[in-house]
C-alpha positions as CSV (number, residue, x, y, z in Angstrom):
1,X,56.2,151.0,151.2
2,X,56.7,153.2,154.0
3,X,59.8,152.8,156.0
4,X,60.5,153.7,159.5
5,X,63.7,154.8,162.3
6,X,63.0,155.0,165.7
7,X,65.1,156.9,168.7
8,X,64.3,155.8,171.8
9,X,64.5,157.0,175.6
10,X,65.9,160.4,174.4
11,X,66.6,163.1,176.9
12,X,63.9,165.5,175.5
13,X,60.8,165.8,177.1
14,X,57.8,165.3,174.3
15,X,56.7,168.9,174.8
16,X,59.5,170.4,173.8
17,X,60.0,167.9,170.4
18,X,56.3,168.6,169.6
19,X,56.9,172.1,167.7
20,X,59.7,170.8,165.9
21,X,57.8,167.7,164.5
22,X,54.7,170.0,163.8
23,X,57.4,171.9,161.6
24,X,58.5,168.7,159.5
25,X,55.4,166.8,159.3
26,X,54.5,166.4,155.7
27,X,57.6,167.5,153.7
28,X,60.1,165.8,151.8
29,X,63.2,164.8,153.7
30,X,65.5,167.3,151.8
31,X,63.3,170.1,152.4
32,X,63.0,168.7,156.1
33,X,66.6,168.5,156.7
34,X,67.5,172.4,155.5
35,X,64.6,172.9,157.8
36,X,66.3,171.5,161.2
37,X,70.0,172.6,160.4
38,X,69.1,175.5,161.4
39,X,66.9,175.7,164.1
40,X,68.5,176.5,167.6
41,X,67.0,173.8,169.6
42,X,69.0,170.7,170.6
43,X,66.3,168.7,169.8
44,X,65.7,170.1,166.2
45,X,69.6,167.6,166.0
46,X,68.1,165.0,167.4
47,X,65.3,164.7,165.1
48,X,67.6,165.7,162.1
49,X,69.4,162.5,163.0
50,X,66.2,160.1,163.4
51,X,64.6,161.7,159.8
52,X,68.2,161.0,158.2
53,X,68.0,157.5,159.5
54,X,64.7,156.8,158.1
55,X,66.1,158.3,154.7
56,X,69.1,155.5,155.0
57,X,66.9,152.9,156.0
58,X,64.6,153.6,152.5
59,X,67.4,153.9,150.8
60,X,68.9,150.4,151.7
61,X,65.5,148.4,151.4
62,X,64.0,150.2,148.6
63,X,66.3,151.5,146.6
64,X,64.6,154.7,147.2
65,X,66.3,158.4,147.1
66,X,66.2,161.2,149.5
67,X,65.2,163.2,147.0
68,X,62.1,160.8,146.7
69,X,61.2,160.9,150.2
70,X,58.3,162.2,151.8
71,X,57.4,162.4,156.0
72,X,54.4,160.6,156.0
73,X,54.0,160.3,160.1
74,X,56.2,161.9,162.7
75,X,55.6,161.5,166.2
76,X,57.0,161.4,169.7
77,X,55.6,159.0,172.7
78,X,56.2,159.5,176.2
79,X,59.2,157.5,177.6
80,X,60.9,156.8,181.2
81,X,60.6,158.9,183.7
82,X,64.1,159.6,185.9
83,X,62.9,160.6,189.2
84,X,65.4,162.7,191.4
85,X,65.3,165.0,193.9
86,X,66.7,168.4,194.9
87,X,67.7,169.0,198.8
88,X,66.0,172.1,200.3
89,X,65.9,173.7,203.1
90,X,64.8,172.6,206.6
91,X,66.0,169.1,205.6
92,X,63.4,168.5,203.0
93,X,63.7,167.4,199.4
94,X,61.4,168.0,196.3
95,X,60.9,165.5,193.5
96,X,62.7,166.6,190.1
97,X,61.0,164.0,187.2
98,X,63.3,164.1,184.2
99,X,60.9,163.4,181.2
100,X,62.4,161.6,178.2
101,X,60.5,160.4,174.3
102,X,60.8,158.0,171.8
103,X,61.0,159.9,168.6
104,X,58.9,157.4,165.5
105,X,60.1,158.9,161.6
106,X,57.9,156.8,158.9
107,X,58.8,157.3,155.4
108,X,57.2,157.1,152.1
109,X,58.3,157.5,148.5
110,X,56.3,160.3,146.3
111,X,53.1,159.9,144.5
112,X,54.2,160.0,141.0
113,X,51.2,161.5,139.1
């Protein structure tokens, strides 16, 4: 039964998460956690946190074990947009957009063969 965590509206743009999901999609959640403790990105934390949550939620409606866990789907969606804007010169302004993501973690036990 898989089982899911979700982050949402997360201050990291979705092109900057995508290379650390690419990393994690497919392996078992121990394996993926020694994978994002030690990558430098702040958002290799942020997923770490969402994977871990997933793991916990298994754990608590399946009796599952982290151990037993596989990433079956790992994705990141586009959230709000901040708009801003930066003051230049001549009395102007330029738009800043400040991109955020929901981070999705789905879950799965093993295939015992």
């Amino acid at each position: 039964m898989p089982i899911s965590a979700t982050a949402k509206n997360t201050g990291v743009s979705v092109k900057k998460l995508m290379p650390i999901l690419d990393l994690v999609r497919g392996k078992n959640v121990q394996d993926a956690m020694d994978t994002l403790e030690f990558l430098p990105s702040p958002a290799a934390a942020l997923v770490a946190r969402v994977v871990k949550s997933a793991a916990s939620n298994a754990e608590e409606e399946i009796f599952a074990r982290p151990a037993d866990l596989t990433i079956t789907r790992i994705y990141a969606n586009e959230g709000p947009r901040l708009k801003r804007f930066r003051a230049r010169a001549r009395g102007r302004a330029t738009r800043i957009i400040k991109r955020s993501s929901h981070v999705t973690v789905v879950v799965d036990e093993n295939e015992e063969l």
